[in-house]
N, C-alpha and C positions, 0 to 999 in steps of 0.2 A: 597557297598553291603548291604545285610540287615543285620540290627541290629543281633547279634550272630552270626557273622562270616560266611560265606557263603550265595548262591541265594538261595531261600528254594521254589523256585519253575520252574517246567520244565515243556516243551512244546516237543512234539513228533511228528513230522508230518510225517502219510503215505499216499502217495499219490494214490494209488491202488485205482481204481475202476472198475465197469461191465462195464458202459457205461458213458456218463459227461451229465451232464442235461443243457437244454440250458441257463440256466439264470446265472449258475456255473464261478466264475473267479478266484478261486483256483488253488493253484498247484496241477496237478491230472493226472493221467496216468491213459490210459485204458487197463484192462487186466496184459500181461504182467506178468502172473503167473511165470512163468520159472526165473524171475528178483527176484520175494518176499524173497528168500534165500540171495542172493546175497545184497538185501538192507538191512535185517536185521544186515549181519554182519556188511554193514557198517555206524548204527548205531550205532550199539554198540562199533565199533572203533572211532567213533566222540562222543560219551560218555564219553572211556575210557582217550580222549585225554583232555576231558574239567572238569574232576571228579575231580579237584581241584577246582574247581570255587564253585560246589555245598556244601553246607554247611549237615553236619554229619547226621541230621532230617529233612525230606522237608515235607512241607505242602501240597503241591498241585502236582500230574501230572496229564498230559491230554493228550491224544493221539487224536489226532485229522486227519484233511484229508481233501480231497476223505474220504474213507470208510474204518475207520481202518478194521473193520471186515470182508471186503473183502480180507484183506489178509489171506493167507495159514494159517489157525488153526496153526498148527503147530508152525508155524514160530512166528504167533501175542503170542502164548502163553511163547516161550522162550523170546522171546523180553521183555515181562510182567514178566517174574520172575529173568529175569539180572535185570532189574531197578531198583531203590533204593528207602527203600519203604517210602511211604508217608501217610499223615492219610488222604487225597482226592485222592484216583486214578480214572479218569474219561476216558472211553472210548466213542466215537462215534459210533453207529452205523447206518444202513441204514434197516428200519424193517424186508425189506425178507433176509436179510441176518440173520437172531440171528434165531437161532434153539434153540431146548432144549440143545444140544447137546455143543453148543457152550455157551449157558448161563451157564452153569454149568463148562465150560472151564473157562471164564472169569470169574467166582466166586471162584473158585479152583487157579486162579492164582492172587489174591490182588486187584481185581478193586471193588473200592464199590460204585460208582455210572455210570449209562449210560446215556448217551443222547441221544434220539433216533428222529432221522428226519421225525418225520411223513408228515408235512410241511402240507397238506390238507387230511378232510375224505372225498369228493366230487370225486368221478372219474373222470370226465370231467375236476377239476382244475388240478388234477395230472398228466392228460395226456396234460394239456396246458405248465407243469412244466417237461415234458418228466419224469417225475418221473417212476420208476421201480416196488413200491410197491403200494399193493392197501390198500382201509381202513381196510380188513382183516387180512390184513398181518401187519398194525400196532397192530389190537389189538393179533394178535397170540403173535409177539413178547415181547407185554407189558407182555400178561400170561407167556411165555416161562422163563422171567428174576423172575417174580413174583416164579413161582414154583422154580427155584435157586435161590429165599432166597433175592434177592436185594428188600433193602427195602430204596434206594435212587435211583430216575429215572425221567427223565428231558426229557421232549415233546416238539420238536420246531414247530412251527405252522405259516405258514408264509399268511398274507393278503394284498389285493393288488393284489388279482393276475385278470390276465385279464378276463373277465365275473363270475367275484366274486360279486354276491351281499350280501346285507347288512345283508338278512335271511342266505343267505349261510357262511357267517361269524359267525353268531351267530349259526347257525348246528353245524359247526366247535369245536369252543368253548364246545357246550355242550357235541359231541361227544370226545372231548380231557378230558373235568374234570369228564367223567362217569369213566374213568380209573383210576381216583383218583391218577395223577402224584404229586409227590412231590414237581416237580419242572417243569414252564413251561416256554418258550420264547417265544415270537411272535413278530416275526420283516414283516417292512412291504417292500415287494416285490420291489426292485432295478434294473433297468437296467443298468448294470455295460457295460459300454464301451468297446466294442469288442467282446461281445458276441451274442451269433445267438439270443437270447434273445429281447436283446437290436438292434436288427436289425428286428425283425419281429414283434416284440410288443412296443418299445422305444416312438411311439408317442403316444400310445393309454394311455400309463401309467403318459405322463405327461399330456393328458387331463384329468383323475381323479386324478392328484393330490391332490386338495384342498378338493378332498373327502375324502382322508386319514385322513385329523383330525379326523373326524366325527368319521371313522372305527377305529382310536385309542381310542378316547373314548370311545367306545360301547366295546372294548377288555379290556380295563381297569375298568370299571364299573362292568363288565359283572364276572371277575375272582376276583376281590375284594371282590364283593356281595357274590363269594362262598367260602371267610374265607381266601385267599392267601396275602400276603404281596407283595407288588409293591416298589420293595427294589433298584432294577433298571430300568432306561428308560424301555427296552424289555423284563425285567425280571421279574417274581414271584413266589414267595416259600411258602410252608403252612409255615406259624409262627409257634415260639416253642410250644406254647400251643395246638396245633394240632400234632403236631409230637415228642412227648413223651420228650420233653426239648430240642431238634436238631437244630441244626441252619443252616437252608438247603440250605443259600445263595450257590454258586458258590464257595467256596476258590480259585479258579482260576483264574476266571475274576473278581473277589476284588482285586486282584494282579493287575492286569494292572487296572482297575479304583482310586485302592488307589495311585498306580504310583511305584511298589514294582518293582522290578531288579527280572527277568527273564531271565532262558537262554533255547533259542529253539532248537532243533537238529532236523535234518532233509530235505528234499528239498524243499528249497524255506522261511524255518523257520525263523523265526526274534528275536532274540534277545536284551534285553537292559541292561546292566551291566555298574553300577556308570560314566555313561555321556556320553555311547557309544551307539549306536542302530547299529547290523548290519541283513542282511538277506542275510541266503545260497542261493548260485546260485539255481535257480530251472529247471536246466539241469542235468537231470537225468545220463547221461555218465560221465558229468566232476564230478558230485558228486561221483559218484560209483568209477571212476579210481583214485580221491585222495585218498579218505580212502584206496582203495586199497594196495598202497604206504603207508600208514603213513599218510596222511598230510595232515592239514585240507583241506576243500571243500573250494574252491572261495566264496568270501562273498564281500559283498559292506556292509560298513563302513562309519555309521554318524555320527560326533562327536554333541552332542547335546548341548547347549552353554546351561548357566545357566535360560536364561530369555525363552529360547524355553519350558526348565525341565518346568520350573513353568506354563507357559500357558497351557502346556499339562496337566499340574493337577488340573487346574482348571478347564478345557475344560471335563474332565475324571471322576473328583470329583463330580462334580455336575447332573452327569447323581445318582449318589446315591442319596437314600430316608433320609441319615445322614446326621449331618455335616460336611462343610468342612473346617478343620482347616484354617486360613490365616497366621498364623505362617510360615516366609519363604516366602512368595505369594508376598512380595513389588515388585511394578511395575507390577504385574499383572493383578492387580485392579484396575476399575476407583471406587473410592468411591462416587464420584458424581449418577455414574450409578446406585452403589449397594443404595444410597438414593432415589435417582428416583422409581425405579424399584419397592422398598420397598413399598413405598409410593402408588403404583401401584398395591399392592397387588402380587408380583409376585415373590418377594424375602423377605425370613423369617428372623430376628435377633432376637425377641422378644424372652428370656429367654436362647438364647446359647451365652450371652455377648458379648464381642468384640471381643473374638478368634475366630470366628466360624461364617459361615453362611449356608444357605440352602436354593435353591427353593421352593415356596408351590407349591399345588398342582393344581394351573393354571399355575404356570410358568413353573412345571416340561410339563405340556401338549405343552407347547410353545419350552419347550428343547430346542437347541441349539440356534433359534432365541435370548434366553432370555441370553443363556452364550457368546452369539458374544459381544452385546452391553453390559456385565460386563466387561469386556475384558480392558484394558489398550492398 
């Protein structure tokens, strides 16, 4: 577990939404209002049963989804103030869904940062993404949180999408840092296998594939130039010295890239706890009729051998802008490679000694290419 006795960080998965977008391969339920009671309690019964595991102070929760804030006001807000409190509480939302009404909900009940799905301000790419909200309704939303006070708010912006061009990316961009988020993601558009997604679009996306370097660079260049730290592969945060000494990173996904013990609740949720990983069923009945009973929800169970832990972290590590220890790491390194590599401009050691290394910043653009071949 972590260091101080307990996981100090939790994962909340609601799976409620209006509709499922097609490129979506989440655990996610549509509708299904008349359930949100019923799930909530049995949250909080799969809480109550694992509230040994969590450690006294947590650093991080995150409610995540489908669309947490499609759940019943009501119901998202008692969920929000049973939890135990943490100095990151992070909700998802989906734009048309945050009212005033509800930002001052989730203000009034411990959540102090959102992330808000805006994914595109282009109409045409939103409706290629079956998205629900338009570019109005992300910027109502951003005001809606602003006049309740949040003053940590994270914009996902996704590129890549099918007849996206490179101006339209760069629109994108500018209409996302007019709102002045704190924190931004921009991953680039996936056709995940088995989705209508990935059935109507799957070949068009891997013919521009090799245009996505390009479109990662011009999102990296582009949100740099306007003062943001590029502290993860997809991630960026105003640095402290823009945000009054704040350290805007994620606390939540530092956990899972530093390689921290997590435990999930929820359908379909994953958990990892000192060398186990498991994930709840994400069948909605079987989870609802266990808690019902008492009894934990079905989970599939993997035990993680020691040399799997280490490749994961280095695989995890190195998507950060820091170093990464190699303390613990033997046999997960080829040191031939990290010489090579080095040598290639690709991989940093200069001044973080022999405990430590780091990609620069051609290798970080290379990403995962660059952490296969360090790889043992």
């Amino acid at each position: 577990m972590s260091a101080g006795g307990g996981v100090r960080h939790l994962y909340v998965h609601l799976p409620f939404c209006a509709s499922r977008c097609g490129y979506c391969d989440f655990v996610t339920v549509v509708g299904r209002r008349g359930q949100h009671r019923a799930y909530v309690d049995a949250l909080l019964a799969e809480l109550a049963l694992a509230r040994d595991v969590l450690g006294p102070q947590l650093e991080s929760v995150f409610l995540g989804g489908g669309t947490p804030t499609f759940t019943e006001p009501g119901e998202l807000e008692r969920l929000l103030r049973a939890l135990p409190p943490a100095s990151e509480v992070t909700v998802e939302a989906n734009p048309e869904t945050v009212t005033p009404e509800l930002a001052a909900r989730l203000c009034d009940s411990g959540v102090t940062r959102v992330s808000l799905g805006a994914q595109s301000f282009r109409s045409q790419l939103l409706e290629v993404l079956d998205r629900q909200a338009g570019p109005d309704d992300v910027r109502r939303a951003v005001y809606a949180l602003r006049d309740a006070k949040f003053d940590n708010i994270s914009l996902d912006l996704i590129y890549g999408i099918p007849g996206q061009s490179a101006a339209d990316l760069d629109a994108d961009l500018s209409d996302a840092l007019a709102l002045e988020p704190e924190h931004l993601s921009c991953y680039e558009l996936e056709a995940k296998q088995g989705t209508r997604f990935a059935h109507a679009h799957g070949a068009e996306l891997a013919r521009q594939s090799e245009a996505m370097e390009s479109y990662f660079e011009r999102v990296v260049a582009r949100v740099t130039t306007a003062g943001y730290r590029w502290y993860e592969t997809a991630n960026f945060c105003r640095p402290p010295q823009l945000a009054g000494g704040r350290d805007l990173r994620s606390r939540h996904n530092l956990a899972y890239w530093r390689g921290r013990d997590y435990l999930g609740l929820g359908l379909g949720a994953v958990s990892a706890i000192e060398g186990s990983r498991w994930r709840t069923t994400p069948r909605l009945g079987a989870y609802l009729s266990a808690l019902a009973r008492g009894q934990q929800p079905p989970r599939e169970v993997e035990e993680l051998s020691p040399g799997v832990r280490r490749t994961e972290r280095v695989l995890l590590g190195l998507r950060l802008d820091e170093p990464l220890p190699v303390a613990g790491l033997d046999g997960a390194l080829d040191w031939a490679a990290v010489e090579r590599l080095g040598e290639l401009g690709l991989v940093d050691r200069s001044g973080l000694g022999e405990g430590a290394l780091a990609l620069t910043a051609r290798g970080r653009f290379l990403g995962s290419g660059v952490t296969a071949e360090l790889l043992a």
